[in-house]
PQR file with spaces between the fields and no chain letter, atoms N, CA, C, O and H, PARSE charges and radii, in Angstrom:
ATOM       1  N    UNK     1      93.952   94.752  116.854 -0.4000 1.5000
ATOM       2  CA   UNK     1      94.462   95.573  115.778 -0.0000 2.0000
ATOM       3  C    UNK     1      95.437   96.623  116.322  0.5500 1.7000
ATOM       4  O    UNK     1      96.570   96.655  115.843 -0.5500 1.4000
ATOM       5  N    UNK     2      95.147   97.331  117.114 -0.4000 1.5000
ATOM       6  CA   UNK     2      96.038   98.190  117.956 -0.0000 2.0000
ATOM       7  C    UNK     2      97.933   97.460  118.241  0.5500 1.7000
ATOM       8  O    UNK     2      99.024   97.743  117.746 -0.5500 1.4000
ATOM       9  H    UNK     2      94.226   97.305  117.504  0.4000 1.0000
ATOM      10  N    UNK     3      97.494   96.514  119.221 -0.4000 1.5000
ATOM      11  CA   UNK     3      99.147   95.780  119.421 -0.0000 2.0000
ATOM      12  C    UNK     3      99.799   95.545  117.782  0.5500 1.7000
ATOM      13  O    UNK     3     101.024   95.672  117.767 -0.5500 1.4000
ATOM      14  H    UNK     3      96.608   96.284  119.624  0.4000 1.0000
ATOM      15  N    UNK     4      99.274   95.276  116.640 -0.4000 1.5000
ATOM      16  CA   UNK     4      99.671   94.920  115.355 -0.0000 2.0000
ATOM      17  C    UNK     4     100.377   96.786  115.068  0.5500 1.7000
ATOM      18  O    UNK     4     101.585   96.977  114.936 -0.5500 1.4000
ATOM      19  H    UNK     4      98.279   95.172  116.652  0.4000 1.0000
ATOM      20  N    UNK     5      99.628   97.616  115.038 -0.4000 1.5000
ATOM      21  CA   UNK     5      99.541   98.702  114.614 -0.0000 2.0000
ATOM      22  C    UNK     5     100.863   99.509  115.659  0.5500 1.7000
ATOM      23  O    UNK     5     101.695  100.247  115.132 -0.5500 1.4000
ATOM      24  H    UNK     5      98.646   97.460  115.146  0.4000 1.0000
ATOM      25  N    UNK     6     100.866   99.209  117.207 -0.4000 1.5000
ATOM      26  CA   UNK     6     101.892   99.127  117.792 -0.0000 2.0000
ATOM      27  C    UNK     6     103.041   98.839  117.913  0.5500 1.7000
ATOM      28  O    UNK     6     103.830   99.446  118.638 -0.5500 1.4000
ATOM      29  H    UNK     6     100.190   98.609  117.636  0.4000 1.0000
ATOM      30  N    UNK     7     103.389   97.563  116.996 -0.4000 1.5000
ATOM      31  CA   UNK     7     104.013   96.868  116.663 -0.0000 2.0000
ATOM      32  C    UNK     7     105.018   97.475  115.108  0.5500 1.7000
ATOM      33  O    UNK     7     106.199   97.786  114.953 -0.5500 1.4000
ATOM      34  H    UNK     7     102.748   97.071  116.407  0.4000 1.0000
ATOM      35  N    UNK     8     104.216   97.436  114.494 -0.4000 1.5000
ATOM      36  CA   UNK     8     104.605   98.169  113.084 -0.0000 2.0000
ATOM      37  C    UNK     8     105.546   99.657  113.721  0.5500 1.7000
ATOM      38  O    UNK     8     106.737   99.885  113.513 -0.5500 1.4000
ATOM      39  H    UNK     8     103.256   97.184  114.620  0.4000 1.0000
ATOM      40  N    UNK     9     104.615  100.469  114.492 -0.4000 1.5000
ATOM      41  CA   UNK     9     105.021  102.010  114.740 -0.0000 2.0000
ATOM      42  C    UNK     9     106.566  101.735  115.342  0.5500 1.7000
ATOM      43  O    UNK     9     107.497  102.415  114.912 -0.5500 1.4000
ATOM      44  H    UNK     9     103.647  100.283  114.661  0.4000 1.0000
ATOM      45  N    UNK    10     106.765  100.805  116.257 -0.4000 1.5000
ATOM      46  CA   UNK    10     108.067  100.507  116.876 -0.0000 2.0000
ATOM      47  C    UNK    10     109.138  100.248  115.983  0.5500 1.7000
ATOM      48  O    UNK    10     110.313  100.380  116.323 -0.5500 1.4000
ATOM      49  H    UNK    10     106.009  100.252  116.607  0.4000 1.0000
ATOM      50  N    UNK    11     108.627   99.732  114.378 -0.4000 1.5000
ATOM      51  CA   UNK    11     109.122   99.035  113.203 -0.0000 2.0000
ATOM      52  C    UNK    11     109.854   99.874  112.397  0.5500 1.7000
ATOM      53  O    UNK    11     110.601   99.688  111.436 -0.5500 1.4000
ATOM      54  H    UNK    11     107.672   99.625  114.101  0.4000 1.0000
ATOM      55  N    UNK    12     109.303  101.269  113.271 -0.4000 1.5000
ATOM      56  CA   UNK    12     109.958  102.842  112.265 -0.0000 2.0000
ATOM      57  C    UNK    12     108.624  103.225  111.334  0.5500 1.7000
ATOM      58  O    UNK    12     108.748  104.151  110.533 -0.5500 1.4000
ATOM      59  H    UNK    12     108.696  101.420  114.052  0.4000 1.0000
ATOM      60  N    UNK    13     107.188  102.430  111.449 -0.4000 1.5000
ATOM      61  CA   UNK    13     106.194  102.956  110.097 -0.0000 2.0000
ATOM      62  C    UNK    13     105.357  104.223  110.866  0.5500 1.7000
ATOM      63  O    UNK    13     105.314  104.298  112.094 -0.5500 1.4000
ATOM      64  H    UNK    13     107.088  101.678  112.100  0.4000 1.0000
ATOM      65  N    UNK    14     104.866  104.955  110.197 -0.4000 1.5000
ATOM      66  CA   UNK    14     104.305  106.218  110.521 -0.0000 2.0000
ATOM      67  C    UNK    14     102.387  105.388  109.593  0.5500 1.7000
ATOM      68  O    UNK    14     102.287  104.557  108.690 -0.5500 1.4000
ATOM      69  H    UNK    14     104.900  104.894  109.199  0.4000 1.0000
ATOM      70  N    UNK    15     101.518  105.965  110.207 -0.4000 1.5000
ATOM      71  CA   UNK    15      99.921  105.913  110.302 -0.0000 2.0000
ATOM      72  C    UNK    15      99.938  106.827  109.361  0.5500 1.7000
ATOM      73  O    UNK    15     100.410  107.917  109.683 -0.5500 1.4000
ATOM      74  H    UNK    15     101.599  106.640  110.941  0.4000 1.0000
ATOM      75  N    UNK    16      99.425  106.643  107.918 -0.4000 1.5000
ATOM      76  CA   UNK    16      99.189  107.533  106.921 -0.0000 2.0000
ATOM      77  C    UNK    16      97.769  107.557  106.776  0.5500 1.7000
ATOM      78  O    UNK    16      97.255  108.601  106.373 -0.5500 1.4000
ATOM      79  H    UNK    16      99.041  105.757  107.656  0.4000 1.0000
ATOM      80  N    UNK    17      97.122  106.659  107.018 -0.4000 1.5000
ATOM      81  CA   UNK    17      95.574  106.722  106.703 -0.0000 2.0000
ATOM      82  C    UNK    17      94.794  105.326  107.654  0.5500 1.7000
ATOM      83  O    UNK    17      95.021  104.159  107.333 -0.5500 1.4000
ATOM      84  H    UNK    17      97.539  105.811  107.346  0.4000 1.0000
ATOM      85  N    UNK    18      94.048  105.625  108.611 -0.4000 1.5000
ATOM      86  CA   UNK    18      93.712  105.199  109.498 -0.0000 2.0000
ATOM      87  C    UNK    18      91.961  105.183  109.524  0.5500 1.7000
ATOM      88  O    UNK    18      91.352  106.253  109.569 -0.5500 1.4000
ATOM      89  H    UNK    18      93.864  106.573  108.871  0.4000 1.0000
ATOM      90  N    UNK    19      91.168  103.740  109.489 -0.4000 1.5000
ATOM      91  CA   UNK    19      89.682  104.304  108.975 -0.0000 2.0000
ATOM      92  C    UNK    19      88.948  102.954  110.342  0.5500 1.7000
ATOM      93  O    UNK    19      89.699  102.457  111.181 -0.5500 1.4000
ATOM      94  H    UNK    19      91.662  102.871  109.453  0.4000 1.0000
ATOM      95  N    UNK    20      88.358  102.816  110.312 -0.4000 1.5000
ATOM      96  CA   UNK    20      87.309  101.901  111.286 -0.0000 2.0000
ATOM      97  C    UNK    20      87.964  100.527  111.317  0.5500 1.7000
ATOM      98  O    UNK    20      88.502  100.043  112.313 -0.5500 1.4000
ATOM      99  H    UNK    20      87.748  103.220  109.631  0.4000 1.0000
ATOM     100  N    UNK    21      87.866   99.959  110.145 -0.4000 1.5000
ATOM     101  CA   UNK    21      88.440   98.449  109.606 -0.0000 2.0000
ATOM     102  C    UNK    21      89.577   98.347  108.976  0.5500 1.7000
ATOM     103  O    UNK    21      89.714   97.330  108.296 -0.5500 1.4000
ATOM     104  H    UNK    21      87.430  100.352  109.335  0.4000 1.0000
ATOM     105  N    UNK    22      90.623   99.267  109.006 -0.4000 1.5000
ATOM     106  CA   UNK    22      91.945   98.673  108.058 -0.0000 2.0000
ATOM     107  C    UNK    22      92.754  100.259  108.639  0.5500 1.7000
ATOM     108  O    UNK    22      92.143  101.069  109.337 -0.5500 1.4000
ATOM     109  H    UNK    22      90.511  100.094  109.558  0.4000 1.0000
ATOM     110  N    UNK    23      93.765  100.398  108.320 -0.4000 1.5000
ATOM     111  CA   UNK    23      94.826  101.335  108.699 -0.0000 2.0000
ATOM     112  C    UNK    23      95.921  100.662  107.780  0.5500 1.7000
ATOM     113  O    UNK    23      96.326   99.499  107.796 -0.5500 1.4000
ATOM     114  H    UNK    23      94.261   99.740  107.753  0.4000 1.0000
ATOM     115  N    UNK    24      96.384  102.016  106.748 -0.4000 1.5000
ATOM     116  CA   UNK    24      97.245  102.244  106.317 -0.0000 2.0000
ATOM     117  C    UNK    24      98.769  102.510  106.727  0.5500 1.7000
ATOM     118  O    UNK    24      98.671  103.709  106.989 -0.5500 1.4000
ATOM     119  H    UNK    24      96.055  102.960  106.735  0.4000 1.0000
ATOM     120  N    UNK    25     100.240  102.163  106.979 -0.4000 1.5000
ATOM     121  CA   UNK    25     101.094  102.661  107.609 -0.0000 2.0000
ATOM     122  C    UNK    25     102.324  102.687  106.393  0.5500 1.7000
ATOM     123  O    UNK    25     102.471  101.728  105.634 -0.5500 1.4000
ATOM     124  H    UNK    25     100.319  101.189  106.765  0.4000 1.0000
ATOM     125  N    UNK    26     103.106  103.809  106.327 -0.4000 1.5000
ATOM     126  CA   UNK    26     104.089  103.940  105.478 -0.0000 2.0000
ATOM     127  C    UNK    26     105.400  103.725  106.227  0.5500 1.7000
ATOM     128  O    UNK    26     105.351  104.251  107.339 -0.5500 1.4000
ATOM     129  H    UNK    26     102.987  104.588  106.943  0.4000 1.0000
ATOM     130  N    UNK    27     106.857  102.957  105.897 -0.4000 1.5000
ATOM     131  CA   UNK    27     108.053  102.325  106.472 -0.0000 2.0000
ATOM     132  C    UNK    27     108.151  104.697  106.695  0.5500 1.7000
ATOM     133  O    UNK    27     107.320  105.603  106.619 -0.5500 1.4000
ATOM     134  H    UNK    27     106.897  102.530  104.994  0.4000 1.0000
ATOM     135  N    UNK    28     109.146  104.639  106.875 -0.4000 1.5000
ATOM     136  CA   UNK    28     109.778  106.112  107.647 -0.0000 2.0000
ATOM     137  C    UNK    28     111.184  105.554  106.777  0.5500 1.7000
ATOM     138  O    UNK    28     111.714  104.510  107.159 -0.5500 1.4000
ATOM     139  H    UNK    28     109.821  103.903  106.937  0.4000 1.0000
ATOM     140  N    UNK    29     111.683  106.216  105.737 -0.4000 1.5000
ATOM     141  CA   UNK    29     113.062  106.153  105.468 -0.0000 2.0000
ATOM     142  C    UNK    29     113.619  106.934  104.684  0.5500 1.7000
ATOM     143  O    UNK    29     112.781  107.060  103.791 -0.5500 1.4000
ATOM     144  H    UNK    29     111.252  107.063  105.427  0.4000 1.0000
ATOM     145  N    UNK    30     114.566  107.606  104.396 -0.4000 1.5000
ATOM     146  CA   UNK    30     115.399  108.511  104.073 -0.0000 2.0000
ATOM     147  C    UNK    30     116.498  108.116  102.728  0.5500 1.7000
ATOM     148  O    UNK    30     116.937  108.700  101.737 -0.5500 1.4000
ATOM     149  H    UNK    30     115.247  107.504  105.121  0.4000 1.0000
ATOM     150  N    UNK    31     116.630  106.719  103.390 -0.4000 1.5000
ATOM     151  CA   UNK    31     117.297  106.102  102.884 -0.0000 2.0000
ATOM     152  C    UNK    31     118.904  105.477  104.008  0.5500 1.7000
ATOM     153  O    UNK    31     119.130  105.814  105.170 -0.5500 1.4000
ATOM     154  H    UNK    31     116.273  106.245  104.195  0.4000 1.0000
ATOM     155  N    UNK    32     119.608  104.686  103.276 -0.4000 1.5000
ATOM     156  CA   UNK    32     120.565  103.438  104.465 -0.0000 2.0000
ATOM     157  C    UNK    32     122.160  104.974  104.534  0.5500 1.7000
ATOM     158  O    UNK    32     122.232  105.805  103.628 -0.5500 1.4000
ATOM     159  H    UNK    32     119.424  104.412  102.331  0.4000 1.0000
ATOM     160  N    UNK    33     122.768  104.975  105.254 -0.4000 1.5000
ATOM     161  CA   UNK    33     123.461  106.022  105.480 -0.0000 2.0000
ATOM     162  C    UNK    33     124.950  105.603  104.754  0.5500 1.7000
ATOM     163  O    UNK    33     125.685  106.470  104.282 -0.5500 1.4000
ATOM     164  H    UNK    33     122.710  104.300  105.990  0.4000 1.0000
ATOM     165  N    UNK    34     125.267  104.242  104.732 -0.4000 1.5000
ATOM     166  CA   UNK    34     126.203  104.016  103.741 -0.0000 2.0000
ATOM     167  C    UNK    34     125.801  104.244  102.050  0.5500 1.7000
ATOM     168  O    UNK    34     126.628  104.664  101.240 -0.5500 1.4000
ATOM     169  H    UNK    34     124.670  103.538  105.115  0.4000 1.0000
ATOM     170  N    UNK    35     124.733  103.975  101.781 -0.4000 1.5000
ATOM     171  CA   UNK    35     124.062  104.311  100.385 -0.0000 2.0000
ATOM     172  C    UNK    35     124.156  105.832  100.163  0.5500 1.7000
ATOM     173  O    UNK    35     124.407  106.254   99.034 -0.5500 1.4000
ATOM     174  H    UNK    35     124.062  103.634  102.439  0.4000 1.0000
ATOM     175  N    UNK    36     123.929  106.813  101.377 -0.4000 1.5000
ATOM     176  CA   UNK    36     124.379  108.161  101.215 -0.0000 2.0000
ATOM     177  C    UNK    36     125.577  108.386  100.773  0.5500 1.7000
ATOM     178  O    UNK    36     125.805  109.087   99.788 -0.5500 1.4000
ATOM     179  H    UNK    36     123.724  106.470  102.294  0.4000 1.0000
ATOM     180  N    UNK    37     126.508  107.772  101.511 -0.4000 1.5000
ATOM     181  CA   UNK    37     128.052  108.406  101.135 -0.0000 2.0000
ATOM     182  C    UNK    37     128.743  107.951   99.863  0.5500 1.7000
ATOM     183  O    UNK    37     129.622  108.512   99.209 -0.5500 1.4000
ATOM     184  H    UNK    37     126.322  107.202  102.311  0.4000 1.0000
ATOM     185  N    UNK    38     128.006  106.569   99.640 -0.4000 1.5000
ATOM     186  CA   UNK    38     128.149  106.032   98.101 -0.0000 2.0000
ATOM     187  C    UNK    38     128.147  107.231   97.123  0.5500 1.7000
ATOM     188  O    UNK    38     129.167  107.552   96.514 -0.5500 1.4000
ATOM     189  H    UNK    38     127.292  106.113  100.171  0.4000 1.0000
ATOM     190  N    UNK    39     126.793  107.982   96.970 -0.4000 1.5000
ATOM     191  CA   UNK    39     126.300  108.609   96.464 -0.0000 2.0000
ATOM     192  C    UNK    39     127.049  110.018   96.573  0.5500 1.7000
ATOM     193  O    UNK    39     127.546  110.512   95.562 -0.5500 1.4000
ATOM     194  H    UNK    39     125.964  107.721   97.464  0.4000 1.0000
ATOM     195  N    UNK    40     127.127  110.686   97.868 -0.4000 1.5000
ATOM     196  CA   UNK    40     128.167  111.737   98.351 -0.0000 2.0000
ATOM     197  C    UNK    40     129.534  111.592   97.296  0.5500 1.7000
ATOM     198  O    UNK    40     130.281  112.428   96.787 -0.5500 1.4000
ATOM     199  H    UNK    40     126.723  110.285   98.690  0.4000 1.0000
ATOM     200  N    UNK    41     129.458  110.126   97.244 -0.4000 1.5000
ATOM     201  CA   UNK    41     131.416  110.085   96.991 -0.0000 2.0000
ATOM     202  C    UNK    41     131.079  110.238   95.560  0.5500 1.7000
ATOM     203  O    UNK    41     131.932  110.706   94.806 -0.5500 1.4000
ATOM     204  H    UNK    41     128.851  109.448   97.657  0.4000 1.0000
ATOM     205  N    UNK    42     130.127  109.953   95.192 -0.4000 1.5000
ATOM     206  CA   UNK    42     129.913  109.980   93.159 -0.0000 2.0000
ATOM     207  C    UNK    42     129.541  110.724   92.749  0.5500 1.7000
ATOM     208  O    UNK    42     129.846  110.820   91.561 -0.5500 1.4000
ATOM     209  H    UNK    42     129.433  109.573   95.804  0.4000 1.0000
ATOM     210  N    UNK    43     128.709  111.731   93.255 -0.4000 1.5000
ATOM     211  CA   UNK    43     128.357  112.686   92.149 -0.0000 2.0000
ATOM     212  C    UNK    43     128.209  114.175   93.382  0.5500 1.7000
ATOM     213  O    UNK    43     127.302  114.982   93.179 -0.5500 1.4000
ATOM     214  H    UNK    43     128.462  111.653   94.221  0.4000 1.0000
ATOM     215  N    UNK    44     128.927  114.329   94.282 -0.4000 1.5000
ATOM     216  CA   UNK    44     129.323  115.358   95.027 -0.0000 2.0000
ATOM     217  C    UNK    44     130.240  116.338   94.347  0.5500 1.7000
ATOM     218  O    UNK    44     130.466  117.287   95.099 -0.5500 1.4000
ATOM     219  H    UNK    44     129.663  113.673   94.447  0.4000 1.0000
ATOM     220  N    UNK    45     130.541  116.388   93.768 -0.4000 1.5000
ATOM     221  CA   UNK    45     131.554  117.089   92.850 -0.0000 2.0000
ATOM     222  C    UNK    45     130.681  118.068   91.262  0.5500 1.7000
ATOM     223  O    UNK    45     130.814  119.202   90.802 -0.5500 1.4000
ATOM     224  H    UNK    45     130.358  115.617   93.158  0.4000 1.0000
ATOM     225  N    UNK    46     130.121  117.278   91.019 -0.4000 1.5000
ATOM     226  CA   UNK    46     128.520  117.236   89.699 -0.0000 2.0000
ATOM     227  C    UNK    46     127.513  117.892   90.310  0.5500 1.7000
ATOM     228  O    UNK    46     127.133  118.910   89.732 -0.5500 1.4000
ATOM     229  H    UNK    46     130.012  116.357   91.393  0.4000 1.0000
ATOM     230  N    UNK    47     126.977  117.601   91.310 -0.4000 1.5000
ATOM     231  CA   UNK    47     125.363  118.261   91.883 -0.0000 2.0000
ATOM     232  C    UNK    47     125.561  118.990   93.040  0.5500 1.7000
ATOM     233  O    UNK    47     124.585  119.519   93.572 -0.5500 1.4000
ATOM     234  H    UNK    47     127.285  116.774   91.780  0.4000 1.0000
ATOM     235  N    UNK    48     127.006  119.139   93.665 -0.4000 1.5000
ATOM     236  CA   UNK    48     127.014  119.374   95.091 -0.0000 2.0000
ATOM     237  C    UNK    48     125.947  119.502   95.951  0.5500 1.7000
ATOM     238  O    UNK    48     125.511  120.541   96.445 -0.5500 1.4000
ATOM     239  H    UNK    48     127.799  118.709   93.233  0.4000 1.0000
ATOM     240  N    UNK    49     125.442  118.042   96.139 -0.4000 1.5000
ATOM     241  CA   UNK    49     124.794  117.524   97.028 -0.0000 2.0000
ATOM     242  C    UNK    49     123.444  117.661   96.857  0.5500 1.7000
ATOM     243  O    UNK    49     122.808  118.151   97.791 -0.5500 1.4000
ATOM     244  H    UNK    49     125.796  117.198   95.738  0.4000 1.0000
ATOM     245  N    UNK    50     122.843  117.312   95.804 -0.4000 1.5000
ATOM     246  CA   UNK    50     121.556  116.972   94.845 -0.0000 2.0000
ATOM     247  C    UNK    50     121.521  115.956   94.713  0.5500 1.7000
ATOM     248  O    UNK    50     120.423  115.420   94.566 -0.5500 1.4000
ATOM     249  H    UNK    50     123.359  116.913   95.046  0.4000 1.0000
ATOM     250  N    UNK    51     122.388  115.400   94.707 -0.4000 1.5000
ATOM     251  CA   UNK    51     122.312  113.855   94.571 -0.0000 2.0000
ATOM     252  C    UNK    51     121.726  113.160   95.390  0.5500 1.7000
ATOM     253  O    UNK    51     120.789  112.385   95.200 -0.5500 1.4000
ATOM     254  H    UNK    51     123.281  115.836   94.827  0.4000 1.0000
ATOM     255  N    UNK    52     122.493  113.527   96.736 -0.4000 1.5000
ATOM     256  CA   UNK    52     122.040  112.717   98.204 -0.0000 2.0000
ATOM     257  C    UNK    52     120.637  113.520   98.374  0.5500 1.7000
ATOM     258  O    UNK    52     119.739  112.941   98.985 -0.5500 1.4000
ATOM     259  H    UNK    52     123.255  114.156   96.891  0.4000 1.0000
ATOM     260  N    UNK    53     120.434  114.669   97.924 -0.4000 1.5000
ATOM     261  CA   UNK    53     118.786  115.106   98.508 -0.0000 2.0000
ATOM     262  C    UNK    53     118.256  114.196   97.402  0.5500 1.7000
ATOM     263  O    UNK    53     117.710  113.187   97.849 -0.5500 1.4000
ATOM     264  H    UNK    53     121.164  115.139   97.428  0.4000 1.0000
ATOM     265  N    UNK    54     118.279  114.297   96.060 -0.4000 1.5000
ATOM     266  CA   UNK    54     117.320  112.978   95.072 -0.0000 2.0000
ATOM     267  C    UNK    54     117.187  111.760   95.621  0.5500 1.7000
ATOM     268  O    UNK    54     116.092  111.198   95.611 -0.5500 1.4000
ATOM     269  H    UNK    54     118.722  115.117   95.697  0.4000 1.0000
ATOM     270  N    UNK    55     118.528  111.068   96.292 -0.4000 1.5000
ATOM     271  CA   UNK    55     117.736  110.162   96.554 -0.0000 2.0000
ATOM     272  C    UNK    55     117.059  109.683   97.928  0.5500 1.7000
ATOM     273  O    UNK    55     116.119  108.924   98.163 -0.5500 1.4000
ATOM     274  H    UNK    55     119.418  111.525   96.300  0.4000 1.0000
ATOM     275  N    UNK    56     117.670  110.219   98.504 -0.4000 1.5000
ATOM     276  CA   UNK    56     116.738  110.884   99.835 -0.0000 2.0000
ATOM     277  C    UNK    56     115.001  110.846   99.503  0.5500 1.7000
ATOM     278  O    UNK    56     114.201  110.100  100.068 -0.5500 1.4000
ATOM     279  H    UNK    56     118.433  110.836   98.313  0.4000 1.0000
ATOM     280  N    UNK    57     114.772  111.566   98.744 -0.4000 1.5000
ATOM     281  CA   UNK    57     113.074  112.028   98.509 -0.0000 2.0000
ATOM     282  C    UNK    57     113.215  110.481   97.535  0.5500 1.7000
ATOM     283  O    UNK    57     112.928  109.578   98.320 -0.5500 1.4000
ATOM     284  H    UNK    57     115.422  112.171   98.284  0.4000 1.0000
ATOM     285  N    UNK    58     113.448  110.058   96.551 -0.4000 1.5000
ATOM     286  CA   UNK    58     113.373  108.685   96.227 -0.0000 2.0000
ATOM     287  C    UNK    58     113.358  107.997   96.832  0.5500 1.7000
ATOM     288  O    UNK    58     112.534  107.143   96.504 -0.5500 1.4000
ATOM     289  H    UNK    58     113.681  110.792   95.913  0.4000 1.0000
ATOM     290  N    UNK    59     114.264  107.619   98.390 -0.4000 1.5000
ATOM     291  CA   UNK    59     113.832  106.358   99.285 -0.0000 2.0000
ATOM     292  C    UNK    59     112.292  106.850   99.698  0.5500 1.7000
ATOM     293  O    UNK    59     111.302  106.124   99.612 -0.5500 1.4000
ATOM     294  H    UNK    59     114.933  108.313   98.657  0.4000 1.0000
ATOM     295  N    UNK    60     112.294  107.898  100.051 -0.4000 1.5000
ATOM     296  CA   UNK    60     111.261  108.446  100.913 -0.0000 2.0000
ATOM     297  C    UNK    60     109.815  108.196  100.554  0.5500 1.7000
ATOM     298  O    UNK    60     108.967  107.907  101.398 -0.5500 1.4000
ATOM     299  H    UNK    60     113.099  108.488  100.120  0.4000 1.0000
ATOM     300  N    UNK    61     109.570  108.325   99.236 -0.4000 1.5000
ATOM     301  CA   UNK    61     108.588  108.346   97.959 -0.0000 2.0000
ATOM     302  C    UNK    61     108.083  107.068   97.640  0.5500 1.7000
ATOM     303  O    UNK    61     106.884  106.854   97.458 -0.5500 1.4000
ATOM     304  H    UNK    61     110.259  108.560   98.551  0.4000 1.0000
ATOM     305  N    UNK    62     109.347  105.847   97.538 -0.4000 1.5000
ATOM     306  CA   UNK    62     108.777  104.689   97.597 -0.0000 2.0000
ATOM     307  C    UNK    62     109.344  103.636   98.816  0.5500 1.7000
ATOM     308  O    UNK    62     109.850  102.516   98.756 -0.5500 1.4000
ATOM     309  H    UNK    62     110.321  106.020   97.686  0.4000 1.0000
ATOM     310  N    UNK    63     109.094  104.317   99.666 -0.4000 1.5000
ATOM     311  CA   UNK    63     109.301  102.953  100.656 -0.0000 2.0000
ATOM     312  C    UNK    63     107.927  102.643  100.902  0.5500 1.7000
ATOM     313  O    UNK    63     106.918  103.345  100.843 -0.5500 1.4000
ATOM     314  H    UNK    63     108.683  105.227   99.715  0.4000 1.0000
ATOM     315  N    UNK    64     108.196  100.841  101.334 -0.4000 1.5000
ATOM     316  CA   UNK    64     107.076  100.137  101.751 -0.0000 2.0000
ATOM     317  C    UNK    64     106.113  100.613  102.424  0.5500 1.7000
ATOM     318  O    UNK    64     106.355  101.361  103.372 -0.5500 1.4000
ATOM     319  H    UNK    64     109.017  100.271  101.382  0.4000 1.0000
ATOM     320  N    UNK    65     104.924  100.307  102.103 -0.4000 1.5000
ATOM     321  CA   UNK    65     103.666  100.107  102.498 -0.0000 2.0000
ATOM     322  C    UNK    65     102.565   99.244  103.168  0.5500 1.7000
ATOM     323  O    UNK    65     102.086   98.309  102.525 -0.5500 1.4000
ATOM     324  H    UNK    65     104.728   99.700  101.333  0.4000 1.0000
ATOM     325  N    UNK    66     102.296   99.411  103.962 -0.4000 1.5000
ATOM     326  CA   UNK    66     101.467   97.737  104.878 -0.0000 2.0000
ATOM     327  C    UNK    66      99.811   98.289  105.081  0.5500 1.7000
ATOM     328  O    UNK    66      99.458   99.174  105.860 -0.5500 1.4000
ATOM     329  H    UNK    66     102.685  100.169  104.485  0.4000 1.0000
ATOM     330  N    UNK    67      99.120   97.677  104.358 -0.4000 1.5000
ATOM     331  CA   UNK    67      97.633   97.708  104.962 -0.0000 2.0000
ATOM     332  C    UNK    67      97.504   96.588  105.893  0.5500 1.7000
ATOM     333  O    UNK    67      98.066   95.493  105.905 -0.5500 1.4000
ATOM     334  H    UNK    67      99.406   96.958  103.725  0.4000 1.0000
ATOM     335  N    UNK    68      96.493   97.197  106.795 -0.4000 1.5000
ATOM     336  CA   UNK    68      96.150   96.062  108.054 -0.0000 2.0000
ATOM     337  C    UNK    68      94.763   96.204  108.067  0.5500 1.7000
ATOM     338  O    UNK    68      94.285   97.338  108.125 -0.5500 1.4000
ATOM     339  H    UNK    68      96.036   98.087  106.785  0.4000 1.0000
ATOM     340  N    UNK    69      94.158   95.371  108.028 -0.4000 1.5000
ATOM     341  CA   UNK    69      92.670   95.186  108.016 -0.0000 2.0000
ATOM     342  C    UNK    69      91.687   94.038  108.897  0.5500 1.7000
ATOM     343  O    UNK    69      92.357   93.007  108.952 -0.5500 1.4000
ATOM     344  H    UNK    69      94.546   94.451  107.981  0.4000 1.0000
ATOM     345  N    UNK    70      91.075   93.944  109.222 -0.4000 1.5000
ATOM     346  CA   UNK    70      90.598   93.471  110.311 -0.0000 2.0000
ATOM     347  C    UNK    70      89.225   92.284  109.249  0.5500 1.7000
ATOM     348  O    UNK    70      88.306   92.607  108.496 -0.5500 1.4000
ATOM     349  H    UNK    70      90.531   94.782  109.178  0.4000 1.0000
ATOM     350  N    UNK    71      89.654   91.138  109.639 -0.4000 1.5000
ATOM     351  CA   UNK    71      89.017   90.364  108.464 -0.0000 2.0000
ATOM     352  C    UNK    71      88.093   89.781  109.753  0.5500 1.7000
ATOM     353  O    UNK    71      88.467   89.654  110.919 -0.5500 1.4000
ATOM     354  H    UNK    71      90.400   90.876  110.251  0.4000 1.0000
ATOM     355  N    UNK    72      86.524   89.406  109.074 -0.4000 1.5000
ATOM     356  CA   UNK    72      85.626   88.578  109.951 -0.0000 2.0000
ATOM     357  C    UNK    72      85.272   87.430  109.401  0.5500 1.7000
ATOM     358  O    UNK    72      84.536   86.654  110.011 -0.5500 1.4000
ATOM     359  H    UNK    72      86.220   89.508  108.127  0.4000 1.0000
């Protein structure tokens, strides 16, 4: 379980909840840096720069999720 869990962490996922038989890990993302400037270029002018923090905390909020559990 460890090398799996090792494996993932190298993957960019961070250990959110970690118990005897299964471990929780969340992806780490911000969001893609061309999708920023998309965003920069559209509504930078409107929110000065609310935009890119919204969706920032939106990638952040729902990126992937992996349970790992140890089956017998």
């Amino acid at each position: 379980m460890e090398k799996v869990i090792d494996d993932f962490i190298t993957q960019g996922y961070k250990i959110k909840n970690q118990g005897e038989r299964s471990t929780l890990m969340k992806k780490k993302s911000w969001g893609s840096g061309g999708m920023h400037v998309v965003v920069a270029v559209l509504t930078l002018w409107w929110t000065l720069g609310l935009g890119n923090a919204a969706y920032a905390i939106y990638k952040y909020m729902t990126a992937e999720e992996v349970q790992i559990k140890i089956d017998e």
